[in-house]
C-alpha positions in Angstrom: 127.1 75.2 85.5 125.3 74.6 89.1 126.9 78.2 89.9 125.6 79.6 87.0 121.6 78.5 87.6 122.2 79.2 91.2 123.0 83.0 90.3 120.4 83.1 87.8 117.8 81.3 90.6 119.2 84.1 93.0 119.1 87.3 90.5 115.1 86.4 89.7 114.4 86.3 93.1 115.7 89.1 94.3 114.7 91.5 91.2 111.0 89.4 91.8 111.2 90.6 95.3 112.4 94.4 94.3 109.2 94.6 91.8 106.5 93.0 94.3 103.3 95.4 94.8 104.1 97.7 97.8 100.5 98.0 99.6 99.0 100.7 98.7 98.1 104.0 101.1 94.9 102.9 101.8 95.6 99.6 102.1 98.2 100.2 105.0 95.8 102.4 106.4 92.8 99.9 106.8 95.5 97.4 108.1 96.3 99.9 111.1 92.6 100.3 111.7 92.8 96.7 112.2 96.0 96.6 114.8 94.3 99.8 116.6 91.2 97.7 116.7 92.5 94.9 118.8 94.7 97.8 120.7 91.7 98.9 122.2 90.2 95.4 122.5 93.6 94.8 124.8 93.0 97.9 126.7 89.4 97.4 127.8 88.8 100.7 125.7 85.2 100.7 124.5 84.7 104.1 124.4 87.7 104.1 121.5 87.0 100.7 120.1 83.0 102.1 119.2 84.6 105.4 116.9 85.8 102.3 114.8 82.1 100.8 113.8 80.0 102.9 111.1 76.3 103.7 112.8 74.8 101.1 110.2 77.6 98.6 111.2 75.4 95.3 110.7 77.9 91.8 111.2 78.0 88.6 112.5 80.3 87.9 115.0 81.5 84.3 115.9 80.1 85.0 119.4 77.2 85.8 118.6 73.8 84.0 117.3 72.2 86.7 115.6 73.5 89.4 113.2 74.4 92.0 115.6 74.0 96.0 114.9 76.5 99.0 116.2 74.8 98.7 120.0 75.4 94.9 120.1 79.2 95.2 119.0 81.4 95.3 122.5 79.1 92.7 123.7 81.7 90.1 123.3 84.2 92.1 125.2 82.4 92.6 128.3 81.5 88.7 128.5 85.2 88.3 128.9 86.0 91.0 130.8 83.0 90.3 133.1 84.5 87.1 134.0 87.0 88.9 135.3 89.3 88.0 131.9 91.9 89.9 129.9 93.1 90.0 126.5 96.9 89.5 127.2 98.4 88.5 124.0 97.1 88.9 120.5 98.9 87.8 117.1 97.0 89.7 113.5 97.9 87.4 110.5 97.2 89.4 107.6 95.6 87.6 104.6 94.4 89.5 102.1 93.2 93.3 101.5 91.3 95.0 99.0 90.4 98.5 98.3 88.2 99.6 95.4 86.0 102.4 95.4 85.8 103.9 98.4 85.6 100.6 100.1 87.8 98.0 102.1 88.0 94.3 102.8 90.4 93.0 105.2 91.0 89.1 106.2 92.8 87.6 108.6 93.6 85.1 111.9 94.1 86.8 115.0 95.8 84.6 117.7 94.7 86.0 121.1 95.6 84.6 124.5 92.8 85.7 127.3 93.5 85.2 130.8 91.3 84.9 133.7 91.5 85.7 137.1 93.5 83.2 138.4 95.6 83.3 135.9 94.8 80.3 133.6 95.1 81.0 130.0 92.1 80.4 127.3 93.7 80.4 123.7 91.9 80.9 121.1 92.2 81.7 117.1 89.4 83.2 114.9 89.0 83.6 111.2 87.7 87.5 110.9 86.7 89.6 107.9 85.5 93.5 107.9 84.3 95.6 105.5 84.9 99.3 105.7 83.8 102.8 103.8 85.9 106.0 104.3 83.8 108.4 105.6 82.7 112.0 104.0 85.5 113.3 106.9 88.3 110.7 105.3 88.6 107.9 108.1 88.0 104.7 107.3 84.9 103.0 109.5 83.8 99.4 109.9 80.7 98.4 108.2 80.4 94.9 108.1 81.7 92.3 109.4 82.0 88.2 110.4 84.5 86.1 112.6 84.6 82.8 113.2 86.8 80.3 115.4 89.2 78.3 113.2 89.1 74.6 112.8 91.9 72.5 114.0 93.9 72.7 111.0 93.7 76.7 111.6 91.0 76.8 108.2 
Protein backbone atom coordinates (compact mmCIF):
# COMPACT_ATOMS: atom_id res chain seq x y z
CA UNK A 1 0.00 0.00 0.00
CA UNK A 2 2.89 2.58 1.03
CA UNK A 3 4.23 1.79 -2.69
CA UNK A 4 1.12 2.42 -4.10
CA UNK A 5 0.60 6.20 -2.51
CA UNK A 6 4.20 6.72 -3.04
CA UNK A 7 3.69 6.22 -6.89
CA UNK A 8 0.51 8.08 -6.81
CA UNK A 9 2.44 11.09 -4.59
CA UNK A 10 5.21 10.76 -7.38
CA UNK A 11 2.85 10.64 -10.66
CA UNK A 12 0.93 14.10 -9.31
CA UNK A 13 4.03 15.68 -8.89
CA UNK A 14 5.63 15.14 -11.79
CA UNK A 15 2.42 15.55 -14.18
CA UNK A 16 1.96 18.97 -11.65
CA UNK A 17 5.34 19.86 -12.62
CA UNK A 18 4.87 19.00 -16.57
CA UNK A 19 1.58 21.43 -16.59
CA UNK A 20 3.15 24.44 -14.50
CA UNK A 21 2.77 27.98 -16.36
CA UNK A 22 5.97 28.33 -18.58
CA UNK A 23 6.76 32.29 -18.34
CA UNK A 24 5.52 33.92 -20.86
CA UNK A 25 7.58 35.87 -23.82
CA UNK A 26 7.36 38.91 -22.29
CA UNK A 27 7.86 37.85 -19.07
CA UNK A 28 11.28 36.30 -19.90
CA UNK A 29 12.03 39.29 -21.66
CA UNK A 30 11.60 41.85 -18.77
CA UNK A 31 13.55 39.28 -16.60
CA UNK A 32 16.67 39.67 -18.92
CA UNK A 33 16.21 43.40 -18.82
CA UNK A 34 16.62 42.88 -15.23
CA UNK A 35 20.04 40.52 -15.46
CA UNK A 36 21.39 43.10 -18.25
CA UNK A 37 20.58 45.78 -15.71
CA UNK A 38 22.83 44.70 -13.03
CA UNK A 39 25.35 43.48 -16.06
CA UNK A 40 26.02 46.95 -16.65
CA UNK A 41 25.77 47.91 -12.99
CA UNK A 42 29.00 45.23 -12.73
CA UNK A 43 30.69 46.73 -15.58
CA UNK A 44 30.70 50.45 -14.52
CA UNK A 45 28.67 50.93 -17.85
CA UNK A 46 26.46 54.02 -17.49
CA UNK A 47 26.38 54.90 -20.83
CA UNK A 48 24.40 51.27 -21.31
CA UNK A 49 22.76 51.09 -17.99
CA UNK A 50 20.83 54.85 -18.88
CA UNK A 51 19.12 53.16 -22.48
CA UNK A 52 17.33 51.01 -19.79
CA UNK A 53 15.33 54.08 -17.85
CA UNK A 54 12.21 55.62 -19.82
CA UNK A 55 12.88 59.79 -20.03
CA UNK A 56 9.83 60.10 -17.40
CA UNK A 57 11.54 57.37 -15.24
CA UNK A 58 10.35 58.83 -11.70
CA UNK A 59 11.44 56.14 -8.54
CA UNK A 60 12.70 55.87 -5.28
CA UNK A 61 15.74 54.33 -4.81
CA UNK A 62 16.81 52.86 -1.29
CA UNK A 63 19.83 55.32 -1.58
CA UNK A 64 18.25 57.93 -2.05
CA UNK A 65 16.03 60.58 0.05
CA UNK A 66 14.06 61.98 -2.50
CA UNK A 67 12.08 60.52 -5.46
CA UNK A 68 14.78 60.65 -8.01
CA UNK A 69 14.07 61.38 -12.02
CA UNK A 70 16.12 59.79 -15.23
CA UNK A 71 19.25 62.39 -14.47
CA UNK A 72 19.38 61.29 -10.78
CA UNK A 73 19.43 57.41 -11.57
CA UNK A 74 23.39 56.27 -11.75
CA UNK A 75 23.79 58.45 -8.82
CA UNK A 76 24.14 55.53 -6.58
CA UNK A 77 26.67 53.90 -8.76
CA UNK A 78 29.19 56.54 -8.83
CA UNK A 79 29.02 56.87 -4.92
CA UNK A 80 30.41 53.45 -4.90
CA UNK A 81 32.53 53.61 -7.63
CA UNK A 82 33.84 56.98 -6.34
CA UNK A 83 35.10 55.32 -3.38
CA UNK A 84 37.08 53.50 -5.40
CA UNK A 85 34.40 50.32 -5.01
CA UNK A 86 33.31 47.57 -7.32
CA UNK A 87 30.30 45.55 -7.82
CA UNK A 88 32.02 42.06 -7.77
CA UNK A 89 29.32 39.54 -7.16
CA UNK A 90 25.69 39.91 -7.61
CA UNK A 91 22.82 37.08 -6.92
CA UNK A 92 18.90 38.20 -8.75
CA UNK A 93 16.18 36.26 -6.77
CA UNK A 94 13.33 36.42 -8.87
CA UNK A 95 9.90 36.81 -7.05
CA UNK A 96 7.24 37.65 -8.94
CA UNK A 97 6.46 39.12 -12.59
CA UNK A 98 3.55 40.45 -14.23
CA UNK A 99 2.74 41.63 -17.58
CA UNK A 100 -0.71 43.14 -18.60
CA UNK A 101 -1.21 45.57 -21.07
CA UNK A 102 1.65 46.87 -22.37
CA UNK A 103 3.19 46.98 -18.96
CA UNK A 104 5.64 45.06 -16.49
CA UNK A 105 6.27 44.53 -12.80
CA UNK A 106 9.18 42.75 -11.72
CA UNK A 107 10.27 41.88 -7.92
CA UNK A 108 12.96 40.56 -6.45
CA UNK A 109 16.32 40.36 -3.89
CA UNK A 110 19.50 40.97 -5.44
CA UNK A 111 22.53 39.80 -3.37
CA UNK A 112 25.44 41.96 -4.35
CA UNK A 113 28.94 41.78 -2.93
CA UNK A 114 30.91 45.43 -3.42
CA UNK A 115 34.44 45.58 -2.82
CA UNK A 116 36.60 48.45 -2.08
CA UNK A 117 39.98 49.34 -2.71
CA UNK A 118 41.72 47.43 -0.33
CA UNK A 119 39.93 44.70 -0.88
CA UNK A 120 37.36 44.40 1.98
CA UNK A 121 33.99 43.32 1.05
CA UNK A 122 30.58 45.33 1.94
CA UNK A 123 27.61 42.87 1.50
CA UNK A 124 24.57 43.94 1.02
CA UNK A 125 20.83 42.62 -0.08
CA UNK A 126 17.99 44.90 -1.30
CA UNK A 127 14.31 44.34 -1.86
CA UNK A 128 13.74 46.11 -5.58
CA UNK A 129 10.64 46.54 -7.68
CA UNK A 130 10.46 48.19 -11.45
CA UNK A 131 7.84 48.96 -13.53
CA UNK A 132 8.27 48.97 -17.26
CA UNK A 133 6.24 50.06 -20.67
CA UNK A 134 7.44 48.62 -24.05
CA UNK A 135 8.09 51.31 -26.06
CA UNK A 136 6.37 52.40 -29.64
CA UNK A 137 9.92 50.72 -31.05
CA UNK A 138 9.10 47.27 -28.93
CA UNK A 139 11.86 47.38 -26.08
CA UNK A 140 10.83 47.22 -22.82
CA UNK A 141 12.07 50.61 -20.64
CA UNK A 142 12.07 51.19 -16.92
CA UNK A 143 9.55 53.56 -15.63
CA UNK A 144 9.22 53.33 -12.14
CA UNK A 145 10.80 52.08 -9.67
CA UNK A 146 11.81 51.44 -5.60
CA UNK A 147 14.52 49.35 -3.63
CA UNK A 148 15.03 49.01 -0.35
CA UNK A 149 17.66 47.15 1.98
CA UNK A 150 16.16 44.01 3.46
CA UNK A 151 15.67 43.41 7.14
CA UNK A 152 17.56 40.78 8.95
CA UNK A 153 15.28 38.11 8.26
CA UNK A 154 15.85 39.00 4.39
CA UNK A 155 11.82 40.75 4.40
Amino acid sequence: MRGVSRLAMFSLLTVSTAFAAQPSKDEQEVWALEQTYWKYVQANDLERYLTLWSPNFLGWPSSSAEPAGKAQITDWITAHTSKGETLKTYDLEPLKVQVADGIATTTYRIRMGWVDKSGAARPATVRVIHTMRRSAGGAWQIISGMSAPTNADGH
